[in-house]
C-alpha positions in Angstrom: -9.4 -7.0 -20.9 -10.8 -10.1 -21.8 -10.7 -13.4 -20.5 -8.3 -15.2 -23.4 -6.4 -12.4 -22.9 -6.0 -12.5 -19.6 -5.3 -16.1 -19.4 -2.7 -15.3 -22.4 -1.0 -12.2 -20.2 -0.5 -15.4 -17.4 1.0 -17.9 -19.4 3.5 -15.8 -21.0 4.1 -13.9 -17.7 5.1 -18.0 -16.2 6.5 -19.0 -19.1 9.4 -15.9 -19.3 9.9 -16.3 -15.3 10.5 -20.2 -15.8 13.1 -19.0 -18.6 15.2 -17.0 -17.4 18.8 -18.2 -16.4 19.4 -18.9 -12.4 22.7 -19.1 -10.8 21.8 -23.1 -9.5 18.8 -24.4 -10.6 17.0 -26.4 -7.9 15.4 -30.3 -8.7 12.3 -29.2 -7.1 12.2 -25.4 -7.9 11.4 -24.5 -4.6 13.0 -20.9 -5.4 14.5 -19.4 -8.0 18.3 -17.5 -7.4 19.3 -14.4 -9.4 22.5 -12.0 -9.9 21.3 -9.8 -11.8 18.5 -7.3 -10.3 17.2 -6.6 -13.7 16.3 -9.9 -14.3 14.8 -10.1 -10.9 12.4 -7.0 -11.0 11.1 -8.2 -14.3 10.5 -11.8 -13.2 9.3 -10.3 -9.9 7.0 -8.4 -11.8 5.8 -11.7 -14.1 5.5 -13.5 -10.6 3.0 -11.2 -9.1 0.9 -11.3 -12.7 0.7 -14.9 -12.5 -0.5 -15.7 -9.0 -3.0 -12.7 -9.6 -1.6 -10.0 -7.3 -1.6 -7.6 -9.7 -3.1 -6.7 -13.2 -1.0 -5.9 -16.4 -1.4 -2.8 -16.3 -1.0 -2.2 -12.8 2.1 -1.1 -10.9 4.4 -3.2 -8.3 5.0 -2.1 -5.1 7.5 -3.3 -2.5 6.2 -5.0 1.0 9.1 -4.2 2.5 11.9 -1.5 1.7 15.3 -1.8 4.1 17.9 0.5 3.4 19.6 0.5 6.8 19.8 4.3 7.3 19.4 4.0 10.5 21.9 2.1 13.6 21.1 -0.4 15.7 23.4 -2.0 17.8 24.6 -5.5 18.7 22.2 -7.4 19.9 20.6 -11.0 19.9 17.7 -9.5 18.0 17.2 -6.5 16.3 14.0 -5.3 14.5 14.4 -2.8 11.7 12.4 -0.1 11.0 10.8 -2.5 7.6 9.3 -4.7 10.6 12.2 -7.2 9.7 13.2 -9.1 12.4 17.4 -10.5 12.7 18.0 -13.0 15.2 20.9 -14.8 16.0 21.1 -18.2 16.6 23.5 -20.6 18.8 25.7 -19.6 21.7 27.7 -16.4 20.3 26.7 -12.9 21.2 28.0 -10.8 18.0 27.7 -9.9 15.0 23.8 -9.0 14.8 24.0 -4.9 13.8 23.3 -1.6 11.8 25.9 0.8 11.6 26.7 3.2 8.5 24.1 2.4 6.2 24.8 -1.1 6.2 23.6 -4.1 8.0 26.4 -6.8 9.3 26.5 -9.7 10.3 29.2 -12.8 11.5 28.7 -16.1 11.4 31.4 -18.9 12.6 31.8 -21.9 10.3 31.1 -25.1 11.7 34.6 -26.5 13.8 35.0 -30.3 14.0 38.0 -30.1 16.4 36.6 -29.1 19.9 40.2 -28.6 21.3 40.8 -26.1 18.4 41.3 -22.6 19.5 38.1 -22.6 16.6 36.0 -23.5 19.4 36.1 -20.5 21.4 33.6 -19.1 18.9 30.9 -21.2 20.1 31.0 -18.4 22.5 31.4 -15.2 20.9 29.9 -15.6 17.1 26.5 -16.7 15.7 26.5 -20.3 14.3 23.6 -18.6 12.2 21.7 -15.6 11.8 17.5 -15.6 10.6 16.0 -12.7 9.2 12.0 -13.1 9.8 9.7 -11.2 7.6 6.5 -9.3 9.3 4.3 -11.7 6.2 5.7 -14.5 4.1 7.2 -13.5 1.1 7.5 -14.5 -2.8 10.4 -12.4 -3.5 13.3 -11.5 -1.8 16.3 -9.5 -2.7 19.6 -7.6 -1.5 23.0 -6.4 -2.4 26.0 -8.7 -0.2 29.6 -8.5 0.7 30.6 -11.4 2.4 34.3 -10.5 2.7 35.8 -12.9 0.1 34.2 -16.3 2.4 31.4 -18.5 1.5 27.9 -17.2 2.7 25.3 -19.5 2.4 21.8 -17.9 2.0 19.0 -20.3 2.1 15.2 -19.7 2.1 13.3 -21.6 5.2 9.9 -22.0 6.3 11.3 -22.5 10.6 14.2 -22.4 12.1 14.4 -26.2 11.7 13.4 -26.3 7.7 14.3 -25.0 4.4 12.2 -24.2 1.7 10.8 -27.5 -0.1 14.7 -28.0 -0.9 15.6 -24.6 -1.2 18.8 -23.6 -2.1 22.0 -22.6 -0.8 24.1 -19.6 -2.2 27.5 -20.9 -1.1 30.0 -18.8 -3.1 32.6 -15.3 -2.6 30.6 -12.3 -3.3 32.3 -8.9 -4.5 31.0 -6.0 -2.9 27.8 -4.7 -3.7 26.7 -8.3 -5.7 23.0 -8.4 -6.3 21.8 -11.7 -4.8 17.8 -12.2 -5.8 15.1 -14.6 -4.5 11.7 -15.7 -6.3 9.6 -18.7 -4.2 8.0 -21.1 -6.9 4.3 -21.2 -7.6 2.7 -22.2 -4.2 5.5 -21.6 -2.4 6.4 -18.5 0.3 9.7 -17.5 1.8 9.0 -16.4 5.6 12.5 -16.2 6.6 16.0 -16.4 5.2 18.8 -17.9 7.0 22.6 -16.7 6.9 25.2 -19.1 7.8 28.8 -20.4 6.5 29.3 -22.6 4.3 33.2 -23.5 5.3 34.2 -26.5 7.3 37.8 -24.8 8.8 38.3 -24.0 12.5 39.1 -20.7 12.8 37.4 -19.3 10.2 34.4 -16.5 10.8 32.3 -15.2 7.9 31.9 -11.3 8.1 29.1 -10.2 5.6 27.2 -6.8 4.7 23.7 -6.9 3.1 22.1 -3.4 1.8 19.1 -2.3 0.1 16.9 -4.7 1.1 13.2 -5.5 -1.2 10.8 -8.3 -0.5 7.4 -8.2 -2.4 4.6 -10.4 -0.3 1.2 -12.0 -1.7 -1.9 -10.2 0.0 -3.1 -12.0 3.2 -6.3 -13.7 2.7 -8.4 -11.5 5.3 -7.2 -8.6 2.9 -8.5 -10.1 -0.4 -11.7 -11.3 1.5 -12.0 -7.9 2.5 -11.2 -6.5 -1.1 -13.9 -8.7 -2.4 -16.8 -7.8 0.9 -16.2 -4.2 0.3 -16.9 -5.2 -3.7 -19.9 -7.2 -2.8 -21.6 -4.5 -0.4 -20.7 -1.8 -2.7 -23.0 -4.1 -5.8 -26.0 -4.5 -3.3 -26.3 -0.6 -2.2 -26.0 0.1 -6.0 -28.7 -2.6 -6.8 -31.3 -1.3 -3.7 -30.6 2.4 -4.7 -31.7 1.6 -8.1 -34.5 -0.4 -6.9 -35.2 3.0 -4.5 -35.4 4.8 -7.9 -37.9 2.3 -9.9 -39.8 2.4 -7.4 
C-alpha cells in the first residue's frame, strides 16, 4: 500500500469515528460514549487505524478480555484474572465482588443530612468504586445493569481527575445495556470510575457489569523494540550480502 493511500485509509478511518452518533457529546471530546456495540467495534477498529496501531488489513485484538467466570469475593480490592484491578473507595466495606458470571458492585449516593439514617452507609457501602487497567487504554467497553438507579461511569486519569472533561453516564440501564468508551486522539483512559449519580439519603446503587473489552495502544518500549528487532534484522541482511560479494 502506498503512501496516498495510506494517508487516505487514515482520514476516512477519523473522519467515520468523529461521525458517528454518541449518547452526550462532550465540549472537549475527551471520550466518546456509545450504546450500541456495533458501532463501537467498528469505530474501535477505525481508532486503532488512525493512531497507527494496526494496518488495514490487519486484525484487532483485545488487551484485555473479562468475562467474570470466575468468583471472587468481597473485598476492598479485587484483581481479576484480565490483570484488572477494582478498588473501592471511602469508608464502606461492600459491594466490591464476582459471583455467577457477573461482576457487582454498590455504591451509596452522596447524603447531605448527617443525622439521616442515609448516613450509616458511610460505613458499610463504597462512596465509589475504580477499576485500574494493567496499561492505559483507548477503548473501553461492557454490558451494565444498574438496577433501575443512576450509575455514573466516568473515565479518569487518578483517583482525583477525570479525563480532560470526560463524561458522566448518569442514566437507568436495562439489563444487559451495552455501555462503550473511545478516548479522543491523544488521549488514554487508565481507569474508570463507578459512582451514583443521585443526591437522596437512603438510596444505594446496586450494579452488574459483564463481558468486559478494553483495546490498549502498544507501550513505547514495545514499538522501540518492534522497530530494534527491524533495524538489526536490515544490518545482518546487508553484512551477509556484503559476506557474499565478497
Amino acid at each position: 500500500m502506498n503512501k496516498l493511500a495510506v494517508r487516505c485509509t487514515t482520514l476516512i478511518a477519523a473522519c467515520a469515528v468523529l461521525g458517528r452518533g454518541l449518547i452526550n457529546p462532550s465540549p472537549v471530546m475527551a471520550v466518546q460514549i456509545y450504546q450500541s456495540p456495533v458501532e463501537w467495534s467498528i469505530d474501535v477498529r477505525n481508532t486503532a487505524i488512525m493512531r497507527g496501531i494496526i494496518n488495514q488489513a490487519d486484525p484487532l485484538t483485545p488487551t484485555f478480555v473479562e468475562l467474570f467466570k470466575s468468583p471472587i469475593p468481597n473485598a476492598r480490592s479485587i484483581t481479576f484474572p484480565s490483570g484488572i484491578v477494582s478498588r473501592g473507595q471511602g469508608e464502606g466495606f461492600a459491594n466490591n465482588s464476582v459471583s455467577n458470571g457477573t461482576y457487582r458492585g454498590t455504591v451509596k449516593a452522596v447524603s447531605k443530612n448527617p443525622f439521616s439514617p442515609a448516613s450509616l452507609f458511610d460505613e458499610i457501602f463504597f462512596d465509589s468504586i475504580i477499576w485500574s487497567f494493567p496499561i492505559p487504554v483507548f477503548a473501553f467497553g461492557g454490558y451494565f445493569d444498574n438496577g433501575g438507579n443512576n450509575l455514573g461511569i466516568v473515565p479518569i486519569e487518578s483517583p482525583n481527575s477525570g479525563l480532560g472533561g470526560g463524561l458522566t453516564v448518569t442514566r437507568s440501564f436495562p439489563p444487559g445495556t451495552f455501555v462503550g468508551f473511545i478516548a479522543a486522539p491523544g488521549k488514554q483512559i487508565p481507569s474508570v470510575r463507578f459512582l451514583s449519580t443521585l443526591q437522596f439519603d437512603s438510596t444505594i446503587v446496586n450494579f452488574q457489569v459483564d463481558d468486559v473489552t478494553a483495546y490498549a495502544v502498544p507501550e513505547p518500549t514495545t514499538m522501540a523494540g518492534i522497530v530494534l528487532a527491524g533495524s538489526g534484522w536490515t544490518l545482518l541482511r546487508r553484512k551477509r550480502k556484503q559476506q557474499d560479494n565478497a
